[in-house]
Structures are given as C-alpha cells and as structure tokens.
N, C-alpha and C positions, 0 to 999 in steps of 0.2 A: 742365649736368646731370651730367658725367659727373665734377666734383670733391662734387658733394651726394651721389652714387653710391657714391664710394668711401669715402666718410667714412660710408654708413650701413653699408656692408660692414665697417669695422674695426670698429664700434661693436656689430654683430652679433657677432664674432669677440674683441672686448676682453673680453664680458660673456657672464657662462653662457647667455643669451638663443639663439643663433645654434646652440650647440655642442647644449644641450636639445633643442631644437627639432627640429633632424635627427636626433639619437640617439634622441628618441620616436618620430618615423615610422620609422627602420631596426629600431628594438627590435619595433615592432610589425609589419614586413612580415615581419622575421625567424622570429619565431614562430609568427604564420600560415603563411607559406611552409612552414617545416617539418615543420605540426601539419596542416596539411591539402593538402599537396603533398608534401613527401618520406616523413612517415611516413602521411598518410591516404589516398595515390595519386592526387591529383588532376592530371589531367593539362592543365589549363590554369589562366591565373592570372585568371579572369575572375570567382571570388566572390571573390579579395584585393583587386581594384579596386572591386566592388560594395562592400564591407564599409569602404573607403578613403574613400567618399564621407562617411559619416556620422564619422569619425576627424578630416578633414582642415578638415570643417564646426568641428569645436570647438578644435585645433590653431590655425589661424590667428587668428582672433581674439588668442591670446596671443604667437604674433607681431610682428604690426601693431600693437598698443594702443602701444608706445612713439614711435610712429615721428613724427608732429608732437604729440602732447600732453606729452611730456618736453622738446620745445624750448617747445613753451611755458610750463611749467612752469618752466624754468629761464632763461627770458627770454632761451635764443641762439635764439630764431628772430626778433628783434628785429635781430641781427646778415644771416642771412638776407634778411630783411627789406629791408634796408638796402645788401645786399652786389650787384653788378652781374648781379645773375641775376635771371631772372624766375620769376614764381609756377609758370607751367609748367614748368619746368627743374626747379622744388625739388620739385613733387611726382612729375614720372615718375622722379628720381633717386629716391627714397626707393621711390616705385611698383616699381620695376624692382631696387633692392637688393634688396625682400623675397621680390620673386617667386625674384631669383637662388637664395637659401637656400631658399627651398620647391623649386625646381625640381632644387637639388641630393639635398635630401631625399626627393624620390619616385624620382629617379632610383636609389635601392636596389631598385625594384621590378626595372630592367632588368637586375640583376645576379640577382634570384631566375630572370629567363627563361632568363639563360645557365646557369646551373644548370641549372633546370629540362631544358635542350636536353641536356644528358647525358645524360637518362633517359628520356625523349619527346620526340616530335618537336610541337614549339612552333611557334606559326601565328605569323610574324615580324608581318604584315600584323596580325593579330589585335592583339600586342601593342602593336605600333604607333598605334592606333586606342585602345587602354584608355590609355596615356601622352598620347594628345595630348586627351582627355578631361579625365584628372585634370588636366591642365595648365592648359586653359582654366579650369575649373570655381575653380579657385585662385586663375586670376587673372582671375575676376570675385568671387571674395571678398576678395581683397585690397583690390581696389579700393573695393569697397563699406564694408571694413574701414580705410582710411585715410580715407575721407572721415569716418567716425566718431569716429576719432585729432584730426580736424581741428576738430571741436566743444567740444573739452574739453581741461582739461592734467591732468585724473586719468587715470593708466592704467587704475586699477579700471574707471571710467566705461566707459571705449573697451573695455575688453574687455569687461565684460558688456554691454554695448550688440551686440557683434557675437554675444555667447552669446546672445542673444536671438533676432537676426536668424538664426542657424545654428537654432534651434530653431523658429522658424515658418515655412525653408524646409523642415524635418524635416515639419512640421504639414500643411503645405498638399497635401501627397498626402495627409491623412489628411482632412482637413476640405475637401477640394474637394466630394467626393458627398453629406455633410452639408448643403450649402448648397441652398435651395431657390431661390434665384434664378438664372435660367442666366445671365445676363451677369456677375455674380462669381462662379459657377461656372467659366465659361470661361476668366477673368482668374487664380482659382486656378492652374487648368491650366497656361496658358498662362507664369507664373512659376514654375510650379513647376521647380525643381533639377532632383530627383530624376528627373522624367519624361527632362530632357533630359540627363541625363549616364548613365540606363540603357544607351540604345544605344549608347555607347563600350564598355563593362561587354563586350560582342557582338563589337567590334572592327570595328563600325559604324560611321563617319566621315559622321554628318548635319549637313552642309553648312547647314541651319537651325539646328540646336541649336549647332554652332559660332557663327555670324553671333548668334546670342542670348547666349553668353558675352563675347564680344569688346563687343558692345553695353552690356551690363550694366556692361563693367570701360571702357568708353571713357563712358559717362555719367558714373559714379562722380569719374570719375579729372579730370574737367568739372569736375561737381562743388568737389572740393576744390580745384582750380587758381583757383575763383571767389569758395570760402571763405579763400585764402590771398589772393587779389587784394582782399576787403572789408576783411582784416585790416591790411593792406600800407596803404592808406589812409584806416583810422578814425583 
C-alpha cells in the first residue's frame, strides 16, 4: 500500500492536479476568513465550515476523477494488476493519497483559528470538533468518489458522476419534506450529508454522525477493492 501511496502522492504534486486543488480551498478559506472574520468581526469560524461543506462537495470530485480511470485509461493498471499487491492495498493507497492532499488542504482552516486567536478568544474544542467533521465528511466522499473513478477510464465521466452525487446530497435536505412517503422520507434523512455534518459546524462531535461517515467511506472503499478484484480476474 504504501509504494501505490507514494506514487499517487508524486503524481498529485508532478501535475497541477494536487497544487489546484489545495490552492482553491486556501484561496477560498482565505477570503472568507478575512471577509467575514477579520474585516466582518466574526468571532468564531463556524459559518466558514458551514459554507465548506457545499465548496468541498464539488472540489473533490475533481480530485478523485483521475485516481483509477487514468490507469485504466492508460492500461498501467494492468501492470498493477499484475504487480504483487492486492486489490485492497491498490485502493486504500490511492484512498489515503487523496484524503492526504484534502486533509492538507483544509488544514488552512486551522491556520485562520490561530489567527483568529489574536483577536478573540477561539473555542480550541469548538474548532476541533468543525476539522474532524470536514474531515470525515471528505473522507466519505472520497471514497464514494473513487469507487466512481473505478467504473470508468474517462475522468470527465468520474467527475461528473461525483458532481452529480455532491448535488443530490445538496437535494436531499431539500426534497426530504416533499416526499410524501415516510419510509423514503426517513431514508432521505437518514443519508442526508448536510443534517450530519451541521453539528460539527457547532463543534459538536456526534459519535453517530461520525460512525455514518467512517461507514459510508468503509463501504465505498469495499466497494471498489471488489471492482478492482472483478477486474484483476475478467
């Protein structure tokens, strides 16, 4: 795992892929932070995490789209394939490169708190609780986003396939109360994102909506280790 790891790390960092990617999350925590914390007085960072969730929903997607549909595309995942590793090894390495670069790229948030902690007094706890939020929440998209890489060797596909997925978890707070059926109404709910990653936003650490992250991205991440195993021996 850990040679499939580094190789998706340089491959992040070879191509403007890696360097984008964090420089659009800092460019935009930057701006917010400043625009409504240094010059709008806000003294906590809990609407920049709120307003993160729906940012970070269409960010990854562009991400993840390369991460197995460009080796298949280019037929080194045949090499892969072939190479003394297993299916699960190839995908938590590529699972865990991309989380690495997302995780570096939110971590600009924790540099707006030390800031922030100049000028107000900053609830550590609080912020604690909004990072390990965005974190999870990521890396149940991720996952759910490389299982989608795993279908296809067009990136277009895999990413709008995940823009997709990031806009009907968008939906499902809005189309849960529409539904007149309570058992897909409650199924709405009960998937919905947004409900479970507001009380992070709070600096609320629900040990349920945790356990539904980790779930999400340990399916997912199933998932694709099954589609890489069907591939391995068609």
């Amino acid at each position: 795992m850990s040679a499939v790891f580094a190789r998706e790390i340089r491959s992040y960092f070879k191509s403007p892929l890696g360097y984008v990617f964090v420089g659009a999350v800092c460019l935009f925590t930057g701006l917010y932070f400043y625009a409504y914390n240094l010059y709008g007085g806000e003294p906590t960072l809990s609407r920049l995490y709120a307003v993160l969730f729906s940012v970070v929903l269409f960010l990854i997607p562009i991400l993840t789209m390369r991460l197995i549909s460009e080796d298949m595309r280019a037929k080194t995942d045949q090499l892969l394939m072939t190479a003394p590793v297993s299916s699960a090894a190839v995908a938590m390495g590529k699972y865990f490169a991309a989380l690495t670069v997302y995780a570096v790229a939110i971590s600009s948030t924790l540099l707006d708190a030390f800031v922030l902690s100049r000028f107000a007094d900053v609830g550590w706890a609080q912020v604690a609780g909004n990072f390990a939020g965005l974190l999870l929440l990521g890396g149940a998209l991720i996952a759910v986003c490389l299982f989608l890489s795993s279908l296809t060797e067009s990136q277009l596909i895999a990413a709008v396939g995940g823009f997709l997925v990031s806009i009907l978890l968008i939906l499902l707070e809005t189309l849960a109360p529409l539904v007149s059926n309570p058992l897909l109404k409650q199924v709405f709910r009960w998937l919905n994102f947004s409900t479970r990653y507001t009380p992070f936003t709070y600096g609320v650490f629900a040990l349920e909506n945790a356990v539904f992250f980790l779930s999400v991205a340990a399916l997912f991440a199933t998932l694709t280790v099954m589609r890489l195993e069907r591939r391995r021996w068609s």
